[in-house]
DRENPA-694967 format. One line per field, with one value per residue (C-alpha): x, y, z; residue in one letter. Coordinates in steps of 0.02 Angstrom, whole numbers. Example, Ala and Ser with C-alpha at 12.3 -4.5 7.8 and 13.67 -1.06 7.14 Angstrom:
! DRENPA-694967
east: (615/684) .
north: (-225/-53) .
up: (390/357) .
rest: (a/s) .
END
This chain:
! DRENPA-694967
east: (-1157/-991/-900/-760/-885/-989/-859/-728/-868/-957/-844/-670/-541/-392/-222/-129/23/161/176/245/335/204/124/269/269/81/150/289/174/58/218/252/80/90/254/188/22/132/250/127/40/204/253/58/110/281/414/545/637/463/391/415/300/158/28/65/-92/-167/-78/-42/-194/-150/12/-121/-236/-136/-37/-202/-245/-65/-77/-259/-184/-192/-312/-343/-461/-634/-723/-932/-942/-867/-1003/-1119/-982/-908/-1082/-1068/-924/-977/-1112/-1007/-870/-1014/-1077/-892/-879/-1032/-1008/-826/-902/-1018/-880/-783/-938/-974/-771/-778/-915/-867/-685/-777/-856/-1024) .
north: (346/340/202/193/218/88/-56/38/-1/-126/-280/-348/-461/-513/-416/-423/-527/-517/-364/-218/-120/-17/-210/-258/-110/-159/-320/-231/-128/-295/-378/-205/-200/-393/-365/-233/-326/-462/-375/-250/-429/-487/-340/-348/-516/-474/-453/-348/-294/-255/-151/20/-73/-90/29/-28/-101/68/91/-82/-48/100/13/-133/-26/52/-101/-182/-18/-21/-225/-194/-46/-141/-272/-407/-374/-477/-590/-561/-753/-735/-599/-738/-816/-647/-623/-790/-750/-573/-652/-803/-665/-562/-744/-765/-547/-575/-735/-673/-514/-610/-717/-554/-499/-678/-672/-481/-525/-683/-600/-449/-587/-466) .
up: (-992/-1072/-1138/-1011/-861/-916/-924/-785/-661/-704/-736/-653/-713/-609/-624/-767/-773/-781/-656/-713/-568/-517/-474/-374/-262/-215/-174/-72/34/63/137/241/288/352/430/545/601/655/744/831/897/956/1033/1132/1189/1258/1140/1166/1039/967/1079/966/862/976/903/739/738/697/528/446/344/238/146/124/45/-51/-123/-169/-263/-358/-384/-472/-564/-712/-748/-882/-1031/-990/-1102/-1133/-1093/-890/-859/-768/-697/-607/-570/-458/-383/-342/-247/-182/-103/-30/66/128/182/278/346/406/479/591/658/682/785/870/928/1005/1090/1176/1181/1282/1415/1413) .
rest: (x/x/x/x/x/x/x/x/x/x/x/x/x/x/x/x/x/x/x/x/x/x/x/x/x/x/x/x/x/x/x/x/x/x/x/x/x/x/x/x/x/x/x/x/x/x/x/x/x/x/x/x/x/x/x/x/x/x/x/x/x/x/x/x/x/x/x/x/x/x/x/x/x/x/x/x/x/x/x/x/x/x/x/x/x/x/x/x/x/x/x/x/x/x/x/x/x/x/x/x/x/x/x/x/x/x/x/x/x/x/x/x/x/x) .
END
């Protein structure tokens, strides 16, 4: 295994700072990508002037995904001594995914009434 496979894929580091622009488009496109949840659930409870943004719903995702791939773009270099400690946090934010999906499950199906 190469050098830049090996360490590409096996360790993270938050962004770099400061941004560079490419950062600040991600950051862009996650404000977009907010901005059109929020107004396709406003214009599902009644708003008017929102209502071309109804089925919004069904695209806010792809600027969010791709301004989280353009904020992680470029990353901080990682120290050997925070291996452990991404290690807990790896597991800690796989605890919090799963815990969120089963309340995500819990609320459709008392939402659903079944």
């Amino acid at each position: 295994m190469s050098q830049l496979h090996s360490s590409f894929f096996s360790r993270s580091s938050r962004p770099r700072r400061p941004y560079n622009w490419v950062q600040w488009t991600g950051i862009v496109l996650l404000w977009l990508s907010l901005a059109l949840l929020l107004a396709s659930i406003a214009a599902d409870l009644g708003v008017a002037w929102l209502a071309p943004f109804r089925h919004a719903d069904r695209v806010f995702f792809l600027p969010w995904l791709i301004g989280i791939l353009l904020v992680s773009s470029r990353r901080e270099p990682i120290d050997e001594a925070t291996a452990e400690t991404l290690a807990r946090h790896r597991r800690l934010a796989l605890l919090f995914m799963l815990a969120g999906s089963v309340l995500v499950a819990i609320t459709l199906y008392l939402l659903k009434g079944a």
